[in-house]
N, C-alpha and C positions, 0 to 999 in steps of 0.2 A: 547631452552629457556623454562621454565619451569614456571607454574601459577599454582595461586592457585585452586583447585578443586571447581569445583562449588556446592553450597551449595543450597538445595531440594528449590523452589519457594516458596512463599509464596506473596497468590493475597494479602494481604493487603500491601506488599511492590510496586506493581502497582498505581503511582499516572499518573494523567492523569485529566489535565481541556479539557472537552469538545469542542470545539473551535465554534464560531457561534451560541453557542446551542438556543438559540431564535429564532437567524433568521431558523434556520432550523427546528426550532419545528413550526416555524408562515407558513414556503415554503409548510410542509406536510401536515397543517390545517384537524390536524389528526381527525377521526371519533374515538367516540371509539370504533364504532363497525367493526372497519375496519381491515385492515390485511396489518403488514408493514414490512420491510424488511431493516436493518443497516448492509450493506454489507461488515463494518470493526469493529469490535466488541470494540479492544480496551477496553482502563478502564472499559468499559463498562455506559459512560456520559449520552449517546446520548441514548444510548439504555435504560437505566434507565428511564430517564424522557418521552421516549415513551412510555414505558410500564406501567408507572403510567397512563399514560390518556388514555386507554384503559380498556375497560368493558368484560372479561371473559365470564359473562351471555350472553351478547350480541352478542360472538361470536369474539370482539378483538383476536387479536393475534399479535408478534414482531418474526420474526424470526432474529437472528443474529449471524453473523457468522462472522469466521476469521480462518486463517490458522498458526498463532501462539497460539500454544498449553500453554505459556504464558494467554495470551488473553483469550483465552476461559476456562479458569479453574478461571481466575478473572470474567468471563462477568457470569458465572454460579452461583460465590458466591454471586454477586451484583442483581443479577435478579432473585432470589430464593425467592420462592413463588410470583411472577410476571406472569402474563399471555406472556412469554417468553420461545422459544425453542432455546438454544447455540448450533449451530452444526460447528466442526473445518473442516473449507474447506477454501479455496480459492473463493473469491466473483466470481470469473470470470464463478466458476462451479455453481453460484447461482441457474442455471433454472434447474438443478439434483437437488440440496437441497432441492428445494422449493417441485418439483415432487414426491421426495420421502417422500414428509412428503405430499402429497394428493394436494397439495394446486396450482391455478391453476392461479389465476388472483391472484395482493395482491394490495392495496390502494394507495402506495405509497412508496419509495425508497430513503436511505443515504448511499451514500459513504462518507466516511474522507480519503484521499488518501495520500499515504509517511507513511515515518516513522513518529514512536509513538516517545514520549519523552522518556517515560519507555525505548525502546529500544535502544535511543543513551545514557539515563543515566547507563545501565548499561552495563557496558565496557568488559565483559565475551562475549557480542555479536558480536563484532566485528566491528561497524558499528563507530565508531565513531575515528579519529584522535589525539584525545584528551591524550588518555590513553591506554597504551601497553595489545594488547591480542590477541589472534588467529584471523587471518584473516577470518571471518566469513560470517556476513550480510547476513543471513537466514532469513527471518520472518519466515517459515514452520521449521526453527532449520532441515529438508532434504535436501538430494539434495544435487547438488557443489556449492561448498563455493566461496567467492572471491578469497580466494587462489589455488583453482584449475582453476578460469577463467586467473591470471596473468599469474602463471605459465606454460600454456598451450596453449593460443590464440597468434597469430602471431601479429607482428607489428601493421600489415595493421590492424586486425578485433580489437585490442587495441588501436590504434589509433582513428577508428570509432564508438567505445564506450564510448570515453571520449570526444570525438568532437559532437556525437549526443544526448547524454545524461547528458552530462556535459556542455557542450558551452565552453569545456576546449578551448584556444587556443594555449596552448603549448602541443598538443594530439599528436604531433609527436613526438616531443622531450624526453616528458615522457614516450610514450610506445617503445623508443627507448632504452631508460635507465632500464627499467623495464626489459627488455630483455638482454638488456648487462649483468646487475646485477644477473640475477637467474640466466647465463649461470655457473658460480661461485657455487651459493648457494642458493634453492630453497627462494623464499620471504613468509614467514610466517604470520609476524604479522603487526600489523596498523601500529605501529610508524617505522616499517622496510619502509614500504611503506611510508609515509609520508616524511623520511627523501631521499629515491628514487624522491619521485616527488618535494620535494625543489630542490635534488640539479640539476634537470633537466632546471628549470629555469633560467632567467638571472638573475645576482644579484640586478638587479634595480626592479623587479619585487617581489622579497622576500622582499626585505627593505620595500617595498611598499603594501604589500599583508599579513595581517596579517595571513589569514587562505591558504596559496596555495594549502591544499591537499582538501578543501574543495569541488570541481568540480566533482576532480576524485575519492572520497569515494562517491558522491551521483550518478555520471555515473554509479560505479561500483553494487551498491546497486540497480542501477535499472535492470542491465544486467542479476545481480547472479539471482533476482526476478523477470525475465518478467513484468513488472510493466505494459509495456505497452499494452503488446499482453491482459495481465488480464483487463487493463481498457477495451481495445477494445472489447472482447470477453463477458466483464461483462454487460457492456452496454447493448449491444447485446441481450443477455439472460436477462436481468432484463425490457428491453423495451418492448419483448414479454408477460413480465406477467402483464404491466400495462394495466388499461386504458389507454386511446391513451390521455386525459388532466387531468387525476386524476378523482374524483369523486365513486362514486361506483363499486364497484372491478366487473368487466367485463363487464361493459358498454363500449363501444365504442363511443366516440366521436371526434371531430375536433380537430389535434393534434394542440399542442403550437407551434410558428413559431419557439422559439427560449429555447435551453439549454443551461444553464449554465455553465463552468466546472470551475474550476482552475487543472493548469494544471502541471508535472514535466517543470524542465529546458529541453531546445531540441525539446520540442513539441509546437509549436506554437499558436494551436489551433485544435479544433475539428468540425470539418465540420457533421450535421445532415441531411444526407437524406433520402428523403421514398421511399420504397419497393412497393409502389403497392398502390391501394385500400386498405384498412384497415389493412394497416401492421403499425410495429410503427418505429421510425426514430433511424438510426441504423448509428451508429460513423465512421467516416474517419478521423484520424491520421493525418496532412500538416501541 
């Protein structure tokens, strides 16, 4: 099947409301002399309005990153002349980014976790059910696609992607059919899929289920992305570069009992425990 070629980006087609942006500007009760870290670039919302309330003289600083190359060619046009560095990585590798740009403690930390709007609005990425296009669901646009994980991963490790990441409950039946189906004809694109995992279901379940592929395109987007190992691993590396309750970048003090998250479907929660004496509190996945 055959699409149209995609046509050169352009960040001002990047829309994107910042979600919380209050509450998350009131959460990091920014300094401006402080040094902070938006581990998902995006529109570049969040980042923007940190970077306004930060003092350059003073030694502010925003570093923000993301690993859609999208993303960070919009967060560069939106943050230009802002006391702001865009570096395109994955947050998960934060505590390289931050190292390699000198920087050792930072003030404070935002994740926005999932997919962007930008990304399911436009339908060239693959990510969305909606509208026919390459089985894709890259955020890094590298790497294997979701059409190389259908076509490839066995029942069993398909089944277990769509039951742990989706809370699919038809993950057997669907990644039964997915299998049956590419044995034929490799499955390319969203609506090929889509119309695999309706007809996997019962028909009481379709009548009743406006969106059915809905589970198994956000299982699938999290498996093609590591969603999870990056939360984990990000966490991880971004807790070492805080203070242990905020405050002045490399003060150490009495960590907060309690984090925050929201979290994908499949994850129930994130359990925070400490490392030791003066370590800071480092995420468990249950």
């Amino acid at each position: 099947m055959a699409f149209e070629e995609q046509q050169p980006f352009d960040p001002a087609s990047f829309e994107h409301v910042p979600v919380l942006l209050n509450e998350c500007l009131d959460g990091l009760a920014i300094d401006p002399a402080g040094i902070y870290l938006d581990g998902t670039a995006g529109g570049a919302g969040h980042s923007r309005q940190i970077a306004l309330r930060l003092d350059a003289e003073q030694g502010g600083r925003l570093i923000s990153l993301d690993q859609d190359p999208d993303a960070v060619q919009t967060a560069r046009s939106r943050l230009a002349g802002l006391p702001a560095t865009v570096v395109q990585i994955n947050f998960r590798y934060a505590g390289q980014a931050l190292e390699q740009l000198g920087i050792e403690k930072i003030n404070g930390a935002l994740l926005d976790l999932g997919v962007s709007s930008h990304q399911l609005d436009d339908a060239a990425r693959g990510f969305s059910y909606r509208a026919d296009a390459p089985l894709d669901m890259r955020m890094s646009q590298q790497g294997e696609t979701a059409a190389d994980l259908v076509n490839t991963e066995s029942r069993e490790e398909l089944a277990r992607i769509l039951r742990d990441y989706g809370e699919e409950p038809y993950a057997w039946q669907i990644a039964g059919k997915i299998v049956e189906t590419r044995e034929t004809a490799p499955i390319l694109t969203t609506l090929q899929l889509a119309d695999i995992v309706a007809s996997a279901m019962p028909p009481a379940e379709r009548r009743k289920n406006k969106n059915p592929s809905r589970r198994t395109f956000q299982a699938l987007r999290i498996a093609v992305n590591h969603e999870l190992d990056a939360l984990e691993e990000g966490l991880d590396t971004i807790f070492d570069h805080l203070p242990l309750s905020g405050g002045p970048a490399g003060q150490e003090q009495v960590p907060p009992l309690v984090h925050s998250l929201y979290l994908p479907a499949g994850v129930s929660g994130v359990c925070m425990r400490r490392q030791g004496k003066g370590k800071a509190y480092h995420p468990q996945t249950h």
